[in-house]
C-alpha positions as CSV (number, residue, x, y, z in Angstrom):
1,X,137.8,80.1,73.3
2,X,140.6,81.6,75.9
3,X,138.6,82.6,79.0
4,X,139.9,84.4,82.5
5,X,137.8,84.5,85.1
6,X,137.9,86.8,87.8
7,X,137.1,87.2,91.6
8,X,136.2,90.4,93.0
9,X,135.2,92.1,96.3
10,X,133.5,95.3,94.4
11,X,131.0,95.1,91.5
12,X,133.1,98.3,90.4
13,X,136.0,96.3,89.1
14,X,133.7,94.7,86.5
15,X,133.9,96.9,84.2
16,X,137.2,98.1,84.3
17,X,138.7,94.3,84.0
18,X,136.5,93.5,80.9
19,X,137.5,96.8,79.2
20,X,141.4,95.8,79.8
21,X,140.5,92.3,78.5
22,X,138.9,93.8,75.8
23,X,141.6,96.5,74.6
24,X,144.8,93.7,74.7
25,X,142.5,91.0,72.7
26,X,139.1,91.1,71.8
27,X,138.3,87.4,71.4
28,X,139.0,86.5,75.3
29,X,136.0,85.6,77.3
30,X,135.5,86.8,80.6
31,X,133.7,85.9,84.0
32,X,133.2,87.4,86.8
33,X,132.7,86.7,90.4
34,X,131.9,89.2,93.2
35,X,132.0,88.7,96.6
36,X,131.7,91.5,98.7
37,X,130.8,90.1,101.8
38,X,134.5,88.5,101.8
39,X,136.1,92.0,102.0
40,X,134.3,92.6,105.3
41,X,134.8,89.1,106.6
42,X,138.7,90.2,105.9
43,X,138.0,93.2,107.9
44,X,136.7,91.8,111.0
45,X,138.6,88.8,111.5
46,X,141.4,88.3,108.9
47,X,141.8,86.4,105.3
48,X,142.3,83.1,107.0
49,X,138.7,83.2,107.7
50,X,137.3,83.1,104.6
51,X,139.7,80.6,103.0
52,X,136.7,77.9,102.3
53,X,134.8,80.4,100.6
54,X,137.4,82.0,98.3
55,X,138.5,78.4,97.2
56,X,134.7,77.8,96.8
57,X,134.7,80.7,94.1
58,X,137.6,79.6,92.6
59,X,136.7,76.2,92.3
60,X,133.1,78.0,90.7
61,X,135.1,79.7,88.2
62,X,137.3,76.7,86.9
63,X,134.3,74.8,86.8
64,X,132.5,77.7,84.3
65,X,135.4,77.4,81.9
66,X,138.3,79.7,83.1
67,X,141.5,78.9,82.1
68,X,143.3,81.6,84.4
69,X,141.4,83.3,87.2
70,X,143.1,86.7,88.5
71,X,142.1,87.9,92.4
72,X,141.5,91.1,92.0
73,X,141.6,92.7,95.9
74,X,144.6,92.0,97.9
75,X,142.8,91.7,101.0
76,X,141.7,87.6,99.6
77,X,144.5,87.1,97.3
78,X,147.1,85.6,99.9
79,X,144.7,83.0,100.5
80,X,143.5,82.6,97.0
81,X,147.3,81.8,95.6
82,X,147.3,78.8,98.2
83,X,144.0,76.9,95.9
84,X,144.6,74.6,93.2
85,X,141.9,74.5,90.8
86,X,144.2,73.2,88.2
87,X,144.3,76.3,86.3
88,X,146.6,79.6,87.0
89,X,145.3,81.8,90.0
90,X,147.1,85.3,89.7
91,X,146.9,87.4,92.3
92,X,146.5,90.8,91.0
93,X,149.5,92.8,93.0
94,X,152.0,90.5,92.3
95,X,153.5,91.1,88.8
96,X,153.7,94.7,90.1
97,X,155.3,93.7,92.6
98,X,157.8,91.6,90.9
99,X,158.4,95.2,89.1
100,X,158.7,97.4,91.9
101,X,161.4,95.2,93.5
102,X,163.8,95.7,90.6
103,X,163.3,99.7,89.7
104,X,163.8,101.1,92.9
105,X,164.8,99.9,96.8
106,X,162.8,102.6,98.2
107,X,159.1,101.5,97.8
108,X,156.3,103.7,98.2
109,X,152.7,101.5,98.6
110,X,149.2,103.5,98.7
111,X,146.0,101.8,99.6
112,X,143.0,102.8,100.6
113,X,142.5,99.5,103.4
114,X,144.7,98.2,105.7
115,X,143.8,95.1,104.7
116,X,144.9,95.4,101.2
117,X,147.8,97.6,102.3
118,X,149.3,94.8,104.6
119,X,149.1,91.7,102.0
120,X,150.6,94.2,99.4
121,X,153.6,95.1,101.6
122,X,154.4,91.4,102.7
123,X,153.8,90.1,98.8
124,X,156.6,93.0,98.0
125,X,159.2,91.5,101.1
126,X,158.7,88.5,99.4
127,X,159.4,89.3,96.1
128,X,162.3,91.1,97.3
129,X,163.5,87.8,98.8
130,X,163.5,85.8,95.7
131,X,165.4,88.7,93.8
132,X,167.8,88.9,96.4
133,X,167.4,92.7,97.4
134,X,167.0,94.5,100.3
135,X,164.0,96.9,100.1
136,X,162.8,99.8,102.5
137,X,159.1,100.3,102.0
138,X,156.8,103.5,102.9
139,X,153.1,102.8,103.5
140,X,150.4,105.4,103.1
141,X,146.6,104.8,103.6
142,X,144.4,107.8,102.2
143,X,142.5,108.7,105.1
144,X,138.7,108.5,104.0
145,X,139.2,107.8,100.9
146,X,137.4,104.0,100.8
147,X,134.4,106.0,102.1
148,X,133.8,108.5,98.8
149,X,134.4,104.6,96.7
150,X,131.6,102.8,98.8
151,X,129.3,106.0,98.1
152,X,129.7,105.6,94.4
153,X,132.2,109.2,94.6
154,X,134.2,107.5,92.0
155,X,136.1,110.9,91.1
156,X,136.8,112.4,94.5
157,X,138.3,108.8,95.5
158,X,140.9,109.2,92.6
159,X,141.4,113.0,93.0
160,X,142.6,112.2,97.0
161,X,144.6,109.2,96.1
162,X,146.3,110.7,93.1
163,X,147.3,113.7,95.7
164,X,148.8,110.7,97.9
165,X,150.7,109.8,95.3
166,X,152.2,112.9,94.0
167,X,153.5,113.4,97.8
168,X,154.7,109.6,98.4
169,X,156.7,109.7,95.0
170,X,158.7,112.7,95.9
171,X,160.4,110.2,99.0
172,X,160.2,107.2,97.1
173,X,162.0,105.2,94.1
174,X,158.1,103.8,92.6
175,X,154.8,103.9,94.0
176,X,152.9,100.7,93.9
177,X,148.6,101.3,93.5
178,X,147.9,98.8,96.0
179,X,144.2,98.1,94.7
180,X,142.4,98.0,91.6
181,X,140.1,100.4,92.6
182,X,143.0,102.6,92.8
183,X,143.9,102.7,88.7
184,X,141.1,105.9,88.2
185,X,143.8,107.7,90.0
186,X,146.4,107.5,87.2
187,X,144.6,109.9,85.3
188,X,145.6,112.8,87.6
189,X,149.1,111.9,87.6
190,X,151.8,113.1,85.3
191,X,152.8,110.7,82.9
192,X,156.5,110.3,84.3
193,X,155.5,109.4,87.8
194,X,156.9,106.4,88.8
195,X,154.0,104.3,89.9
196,X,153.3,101.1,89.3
197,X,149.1,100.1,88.8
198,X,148.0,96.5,89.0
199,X,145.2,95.6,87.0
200,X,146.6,96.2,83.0
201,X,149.6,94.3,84.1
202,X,147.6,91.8,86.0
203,X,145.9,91.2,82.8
204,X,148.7,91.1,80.7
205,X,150.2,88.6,82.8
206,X,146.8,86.8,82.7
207,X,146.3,86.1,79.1
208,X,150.1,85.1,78.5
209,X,149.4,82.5,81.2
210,X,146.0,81.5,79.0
211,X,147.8,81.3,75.6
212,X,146.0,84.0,74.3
C-alpha cells in the first residue's frame, strides 16, 4: 500500500491534504504529523533551530511506513529538504515554484508569515537559477490575516487573502499562494487568475514520486 506522510505546523492542514490524497487516488494511505510548536520556534529564532527536530519527524514518518513525505509550511521546509530518510521529502512550494518561474518573470508571492514568505521567495530565486531566467518578484504579507486562521476565522482569512490577490495579480505575471493554509482563498478568485496554489500540486507531485 502507497503511503505519503506528511509534516505539518497546523492541525488545519489535516484535512485538506487527506481530501487531495483522497480525490487523485483513493487507495493511498496517509499520515500525518503536526508540529506546531516548530512554527513558533521558526518565529523567534529561525529554521536552523529546529533542524534536529524536523529530521526527528521525518525520520518518525519513514519509520511508520511513508514512502514520500511532503512538508507542508514553508517556514520548516528549507531545512526539511536537507534530511535523508531514504525516501522523497517534497517540500510543498516547490513544484509551484518550478511553475511560476516558467509562466511569467514578474512574480507576485502572498503569505500570510514572514517566515513562510521569505523561504518561498529564495526557493523561487533558486528555481529561477536552474532555469536560467531572470525573475523580479513582488512580496505581499496580508496584514492580520494569520490572526483570523489561529482563531479558527477560517472564511475571513480567505476572503482578506483572496482580496490580496486580486490586487497583486493586476502588477504581476502569476501569483504564487505561499502557504497551504492559503488554498481556501481560491474559491473567491476568478477562475482565470493567474495564481499558482501549492498543496493539489504538491500532492500530485507526491504520489508520482510514490508510484502511485
Amino acid at each position: 500500500m502507497t503511503t505519503i506522510g506528511f509534516l505539518h505546523t497546523s492541525q488545519q492542514h489535516v484535512e485538506t491534504f487527506d481530501a487531495l490524497v483522497n480525490e487523485a487516488n483513493p487507495d493511498v494511505q496517509t499520515i500525518h504529523h503536526v508540529a506546531a510548536n516548530l512554527l513558533t520556534l521558526v518565529r523567534q529564532a529561525g529554521a536552523e533551530s529546529v533542524a534536529d527536530e524536523v529530521a526527528a519527524e521525518l525520520e518518525e514518518l519513514a519509520a511508520q511506513g511513508a514512502n514520500v513525505i511532503v512538508v507542508t509550511s514553508p517556514a520548516i521546509a528549507g531545512v526539511a529538504e536537507r534530511v535523508d530518510v531514504g525516501i522523497p521529502v517534497l517540500r510543498v512550494d516547490r513544484p509551484v515554484a518550478f511553475d511560476a518561474v516558467r509562466a511569467g518573470r514578474r512574480i507576485g508571492v502572498v503569505a500570510a508569515l514572514a517566515s513562510a514568505l521569505v523561504p518561498t521567495t529564495e526557493l523561487l530565486q533558486q528555481e529561477a537559477k536552474a532555469a536560467g531566467v531572470e525573475i523580479e518578484i513582488v512580496p505581499v504579507i496580508v496584514a492580520g490575516a494569520w490572526i483570523s486562521f489561529e482563531q479558527g476565522e477560517e472564511d475571513e482569512y480567505a476572503r482578506d487573502v483572496a482580496k490580496a490577490t486580486i490586487e497583486l495579480a493586476e502588477r504581476t505575471d502569476i501569483v504564487v499562494l505561499a502557504q497551504a493554509s492559503l488554498m481556501g482563498a481560491t474559491q473567491y478568485l476568478p477562475d482565470d487568475l493567474p495564481v499558482l496554489v501549492s498543496p493539489r500540486k504538491a500532492v500530485a507531485v507526491a504520489l508520482e514520486k510514490a508510484g502511485a
